[in-house]
N, CA and C atoms as an extended XYZ file, in Angstrom:
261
Properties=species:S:1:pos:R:3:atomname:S:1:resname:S:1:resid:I:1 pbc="F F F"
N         7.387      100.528      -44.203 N   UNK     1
C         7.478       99.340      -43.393 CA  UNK     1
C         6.087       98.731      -43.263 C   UNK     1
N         5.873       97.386      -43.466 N   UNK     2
C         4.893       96.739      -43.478 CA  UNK     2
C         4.760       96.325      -42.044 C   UNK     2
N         3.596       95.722      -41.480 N   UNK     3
C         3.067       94.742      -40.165 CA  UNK     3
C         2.292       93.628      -40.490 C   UNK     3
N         2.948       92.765      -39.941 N   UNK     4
C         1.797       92.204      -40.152 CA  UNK     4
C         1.089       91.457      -38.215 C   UNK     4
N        -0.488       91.684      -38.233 N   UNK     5
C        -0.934       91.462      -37.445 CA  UNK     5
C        -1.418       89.904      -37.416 C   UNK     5
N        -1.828       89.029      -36.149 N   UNK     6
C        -2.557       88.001      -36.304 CA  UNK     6
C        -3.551       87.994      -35.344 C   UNK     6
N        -5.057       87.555      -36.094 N   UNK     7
C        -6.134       87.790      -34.785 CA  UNK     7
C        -6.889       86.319      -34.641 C   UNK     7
N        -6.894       86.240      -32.997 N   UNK     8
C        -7.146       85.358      -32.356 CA  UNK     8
C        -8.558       85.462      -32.102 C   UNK     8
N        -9.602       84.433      -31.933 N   UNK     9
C       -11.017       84.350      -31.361 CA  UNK     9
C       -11.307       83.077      -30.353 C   UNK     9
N       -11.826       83.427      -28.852 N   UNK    10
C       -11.793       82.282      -28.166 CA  UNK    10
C       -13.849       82.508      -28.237 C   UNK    10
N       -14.385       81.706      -27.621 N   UNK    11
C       -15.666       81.562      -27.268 CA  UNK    11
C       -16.060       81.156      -26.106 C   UNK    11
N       -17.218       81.388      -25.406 N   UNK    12
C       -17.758       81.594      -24.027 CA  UNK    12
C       -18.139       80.605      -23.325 C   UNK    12
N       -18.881       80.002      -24.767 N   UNK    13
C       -20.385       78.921      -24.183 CA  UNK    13
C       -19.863       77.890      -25.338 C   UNK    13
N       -20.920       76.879      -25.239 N   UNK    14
C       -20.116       75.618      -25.610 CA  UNK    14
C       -21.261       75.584      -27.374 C   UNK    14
N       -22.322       76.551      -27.397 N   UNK    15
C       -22.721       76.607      -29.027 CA  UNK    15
C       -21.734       77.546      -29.789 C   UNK    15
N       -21.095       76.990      -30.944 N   UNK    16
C       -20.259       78.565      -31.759 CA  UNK    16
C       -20.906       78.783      -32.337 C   UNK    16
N       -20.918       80.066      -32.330 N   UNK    17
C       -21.407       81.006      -33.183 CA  UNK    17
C       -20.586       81.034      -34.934 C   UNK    17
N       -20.989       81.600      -35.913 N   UNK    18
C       -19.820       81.712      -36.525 CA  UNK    18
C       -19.329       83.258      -37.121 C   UNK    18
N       -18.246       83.108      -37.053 N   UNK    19
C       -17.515       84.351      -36.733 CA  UNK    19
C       -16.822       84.919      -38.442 C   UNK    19
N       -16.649       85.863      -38.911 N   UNK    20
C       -16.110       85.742      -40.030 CA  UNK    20
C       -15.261       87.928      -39.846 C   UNK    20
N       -14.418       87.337      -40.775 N   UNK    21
C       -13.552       88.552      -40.884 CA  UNK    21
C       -11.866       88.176      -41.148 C   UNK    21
N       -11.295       89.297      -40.747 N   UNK    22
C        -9.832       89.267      -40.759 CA  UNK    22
C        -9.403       88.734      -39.782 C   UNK    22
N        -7.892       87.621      -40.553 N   UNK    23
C        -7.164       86.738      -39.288 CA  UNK    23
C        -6.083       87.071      -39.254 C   UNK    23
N        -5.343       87.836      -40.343 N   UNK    24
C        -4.249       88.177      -40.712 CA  UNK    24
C        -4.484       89.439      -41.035 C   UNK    24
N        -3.854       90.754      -41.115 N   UNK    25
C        -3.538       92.054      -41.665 CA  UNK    25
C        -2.168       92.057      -41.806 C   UNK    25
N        -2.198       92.749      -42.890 N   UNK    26
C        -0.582       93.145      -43.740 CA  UNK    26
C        -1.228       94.423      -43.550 C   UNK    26
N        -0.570       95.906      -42.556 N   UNK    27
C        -0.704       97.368      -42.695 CA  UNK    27
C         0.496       97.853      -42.688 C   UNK    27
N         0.276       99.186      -42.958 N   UNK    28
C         1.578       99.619      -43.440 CA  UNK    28
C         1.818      100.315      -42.283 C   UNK    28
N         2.835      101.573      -42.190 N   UNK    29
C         2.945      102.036      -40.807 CA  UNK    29
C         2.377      103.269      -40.807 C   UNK    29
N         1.823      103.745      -40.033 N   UNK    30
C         1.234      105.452      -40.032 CA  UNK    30
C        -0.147      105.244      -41.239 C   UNK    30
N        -0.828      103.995      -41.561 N   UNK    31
C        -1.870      104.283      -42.219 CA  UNK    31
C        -2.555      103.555      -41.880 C   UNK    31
N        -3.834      103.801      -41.358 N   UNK    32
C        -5.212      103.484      -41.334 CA  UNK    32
C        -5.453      102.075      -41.832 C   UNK    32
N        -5.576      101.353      -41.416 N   UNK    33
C        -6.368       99.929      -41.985 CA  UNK    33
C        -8.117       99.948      -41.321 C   UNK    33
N        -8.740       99.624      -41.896 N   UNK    34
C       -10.642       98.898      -41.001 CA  UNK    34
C       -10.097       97.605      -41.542 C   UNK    34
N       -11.182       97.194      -40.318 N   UNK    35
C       -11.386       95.697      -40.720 CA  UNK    35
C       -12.879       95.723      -40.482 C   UNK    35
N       -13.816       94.750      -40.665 N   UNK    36
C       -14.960       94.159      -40.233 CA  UNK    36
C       -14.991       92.745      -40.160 C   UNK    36
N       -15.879       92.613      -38.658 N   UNK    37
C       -16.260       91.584      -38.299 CA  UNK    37
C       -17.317       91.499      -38.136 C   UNK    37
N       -17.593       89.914      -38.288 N   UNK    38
C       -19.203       89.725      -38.303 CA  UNK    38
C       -19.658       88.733      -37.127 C   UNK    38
N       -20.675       88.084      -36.288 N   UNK    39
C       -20.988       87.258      -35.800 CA  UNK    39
C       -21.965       86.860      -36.240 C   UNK    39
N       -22.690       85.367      -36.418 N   UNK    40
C       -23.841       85.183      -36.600 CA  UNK    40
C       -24.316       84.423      -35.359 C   UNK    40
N       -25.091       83.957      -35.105 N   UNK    41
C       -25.366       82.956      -34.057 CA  UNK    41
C       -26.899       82.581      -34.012 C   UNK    41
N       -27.603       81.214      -33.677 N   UNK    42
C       -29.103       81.074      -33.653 CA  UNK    42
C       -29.751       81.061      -32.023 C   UNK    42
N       -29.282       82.012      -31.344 N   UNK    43
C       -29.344       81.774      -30.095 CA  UNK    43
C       -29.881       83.196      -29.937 C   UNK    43
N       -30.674       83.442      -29.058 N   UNK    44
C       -31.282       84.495      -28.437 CA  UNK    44
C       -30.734       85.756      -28.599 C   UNK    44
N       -29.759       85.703      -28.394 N   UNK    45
C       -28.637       87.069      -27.973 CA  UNK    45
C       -27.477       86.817      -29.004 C   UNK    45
N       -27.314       88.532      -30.001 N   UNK    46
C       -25.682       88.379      -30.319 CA  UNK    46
C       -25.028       88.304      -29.221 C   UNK    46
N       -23.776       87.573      -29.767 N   UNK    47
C       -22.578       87.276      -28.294 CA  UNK    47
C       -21.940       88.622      -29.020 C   UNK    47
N       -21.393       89.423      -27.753 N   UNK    48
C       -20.412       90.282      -27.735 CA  UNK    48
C       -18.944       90.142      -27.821 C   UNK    48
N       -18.060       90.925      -28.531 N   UNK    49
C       -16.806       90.751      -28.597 CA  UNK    49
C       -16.383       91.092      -27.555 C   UNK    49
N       -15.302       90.751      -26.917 N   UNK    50
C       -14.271       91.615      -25.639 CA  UNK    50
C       -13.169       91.411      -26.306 C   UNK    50
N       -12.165       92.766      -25.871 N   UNK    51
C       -11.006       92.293      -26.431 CA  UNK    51
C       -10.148       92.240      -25.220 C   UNK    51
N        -9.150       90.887      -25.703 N   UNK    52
C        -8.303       90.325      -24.340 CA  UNK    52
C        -7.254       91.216      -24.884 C   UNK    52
N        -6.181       91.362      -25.990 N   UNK    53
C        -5.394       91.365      -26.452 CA  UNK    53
C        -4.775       92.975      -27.346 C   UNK    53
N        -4.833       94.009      -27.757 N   UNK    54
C        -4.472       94.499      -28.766 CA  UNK    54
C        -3.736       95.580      -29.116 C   UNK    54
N        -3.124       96.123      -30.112 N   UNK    55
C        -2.034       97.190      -30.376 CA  UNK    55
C        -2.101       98.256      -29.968 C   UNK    55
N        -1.115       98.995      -29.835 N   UNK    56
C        -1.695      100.164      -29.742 CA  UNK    56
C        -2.314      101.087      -30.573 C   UNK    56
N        -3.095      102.120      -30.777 N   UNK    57
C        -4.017      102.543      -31.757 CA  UNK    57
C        -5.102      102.274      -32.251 C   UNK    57
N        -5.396      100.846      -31.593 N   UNK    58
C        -6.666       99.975      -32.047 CA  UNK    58
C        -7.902      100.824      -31.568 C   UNK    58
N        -8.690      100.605      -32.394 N   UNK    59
C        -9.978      101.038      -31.658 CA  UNK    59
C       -11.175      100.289      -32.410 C   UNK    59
N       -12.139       99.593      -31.792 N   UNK    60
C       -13.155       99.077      -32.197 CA  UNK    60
C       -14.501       99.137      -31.971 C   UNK    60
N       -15.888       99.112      -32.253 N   UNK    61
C       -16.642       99.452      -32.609 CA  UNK    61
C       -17.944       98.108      -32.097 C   UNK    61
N       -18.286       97.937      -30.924 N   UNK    62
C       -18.799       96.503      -30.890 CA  UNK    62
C       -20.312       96.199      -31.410 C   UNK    62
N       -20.616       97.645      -31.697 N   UNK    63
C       -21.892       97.564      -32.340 CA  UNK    63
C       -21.944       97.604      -33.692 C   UNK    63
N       -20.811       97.874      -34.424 N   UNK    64
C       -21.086       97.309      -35.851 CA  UNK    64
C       -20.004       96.722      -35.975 C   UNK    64
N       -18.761       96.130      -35.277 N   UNK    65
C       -18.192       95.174      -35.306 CA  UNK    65
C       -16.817       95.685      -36.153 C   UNK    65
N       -17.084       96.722      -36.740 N   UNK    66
C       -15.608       97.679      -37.147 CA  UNK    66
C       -14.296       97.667      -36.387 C   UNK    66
N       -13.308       97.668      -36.650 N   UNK    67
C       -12.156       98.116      -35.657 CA  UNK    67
C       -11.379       98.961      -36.975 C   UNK    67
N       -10.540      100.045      -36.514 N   UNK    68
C        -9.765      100.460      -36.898 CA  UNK    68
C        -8.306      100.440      -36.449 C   UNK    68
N        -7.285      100.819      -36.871 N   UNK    69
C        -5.665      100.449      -36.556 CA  UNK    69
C        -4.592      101.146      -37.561 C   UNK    69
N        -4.215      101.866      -36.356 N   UNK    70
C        -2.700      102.912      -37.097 CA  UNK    70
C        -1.471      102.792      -36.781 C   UNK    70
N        -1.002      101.356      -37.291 N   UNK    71
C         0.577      100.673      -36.763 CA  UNK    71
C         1.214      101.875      -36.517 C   UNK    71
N         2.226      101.897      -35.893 N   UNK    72
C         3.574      102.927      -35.734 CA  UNK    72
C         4.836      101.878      -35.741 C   UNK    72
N         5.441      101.733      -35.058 N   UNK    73
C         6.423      101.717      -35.367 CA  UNK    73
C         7.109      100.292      -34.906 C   UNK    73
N         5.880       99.204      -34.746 N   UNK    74
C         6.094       97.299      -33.913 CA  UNK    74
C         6.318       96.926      -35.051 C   UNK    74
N         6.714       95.845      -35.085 N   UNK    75
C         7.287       94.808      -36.330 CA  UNK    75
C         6.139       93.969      -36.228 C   UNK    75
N         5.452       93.233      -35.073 N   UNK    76
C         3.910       92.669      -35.624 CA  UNK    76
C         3.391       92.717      -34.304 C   UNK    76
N         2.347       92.429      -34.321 N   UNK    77
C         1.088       92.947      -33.678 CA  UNK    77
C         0.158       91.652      -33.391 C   UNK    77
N        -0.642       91.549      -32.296 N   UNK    78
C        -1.736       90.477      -31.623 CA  UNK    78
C        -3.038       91.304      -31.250 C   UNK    78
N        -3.940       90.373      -31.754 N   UNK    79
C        -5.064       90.792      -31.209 CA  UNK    79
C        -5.906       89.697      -30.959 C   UNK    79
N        -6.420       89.661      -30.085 N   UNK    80
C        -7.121       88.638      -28.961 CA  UNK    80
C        -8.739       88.920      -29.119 C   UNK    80
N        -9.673       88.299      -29.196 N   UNK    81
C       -10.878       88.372      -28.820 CA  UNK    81
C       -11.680       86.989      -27.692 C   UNK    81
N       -12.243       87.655      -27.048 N   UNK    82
C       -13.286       86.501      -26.641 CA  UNK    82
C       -14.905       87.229      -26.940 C   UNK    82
N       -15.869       85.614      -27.799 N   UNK    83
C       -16.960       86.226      -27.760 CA  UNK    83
C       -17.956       85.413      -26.948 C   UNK    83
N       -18.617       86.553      -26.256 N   UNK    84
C       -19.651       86.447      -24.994 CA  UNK    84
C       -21.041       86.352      -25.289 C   UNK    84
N       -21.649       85.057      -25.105 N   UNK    85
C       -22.911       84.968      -25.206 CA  UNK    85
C       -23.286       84.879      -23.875 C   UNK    85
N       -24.662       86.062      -24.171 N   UNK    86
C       -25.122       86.627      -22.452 CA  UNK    86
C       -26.956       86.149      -23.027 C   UNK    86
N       -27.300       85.103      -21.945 N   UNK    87
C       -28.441       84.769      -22.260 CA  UNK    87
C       -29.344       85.172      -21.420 C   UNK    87
């Protein structure tokens, strides 16, 4: 059985940053997917991810921007971010 996930990104402050990675995942069930994400930004401070939103099994990584994810047994899946620029 396949999933497929969709990931959302809101922002803090009114400069965007730009954001790059996965918006969509196709995983299978009971296996491991990574993803990576990136931020760039020309502002003082990386903005931090928070997550509003996500599956169960998720787990992510805000210092190198990794998440990992081991669908079970949902037909699809949300994941939410907001990123926080702290000046």
């Amino acid at each position: 059985m396949w999933i497929t996930c969709n990931i959302y990104f809101s922002l803090s402050e009114n400069e965007t940053p730009q954001i790059s990675g996965n918006v969509t995942i196709n995983a299978e069930v009971n296996k491991t997917v990574e993803l990576k994400f990136n931020i760039t930004d020309d502002g003082k401070s990386q903005p931090k991810f928070i997550i509003l939103k996500r599956p169960t099994n998720f787990s992510f990584n805000n210092q190198t921007g990794i998440a990992r994810w081991t669908p079970k047994n949902d037909i699809s899946a949300e994941i939410r971010f907001v990123l926080l620029q702290l000046y």
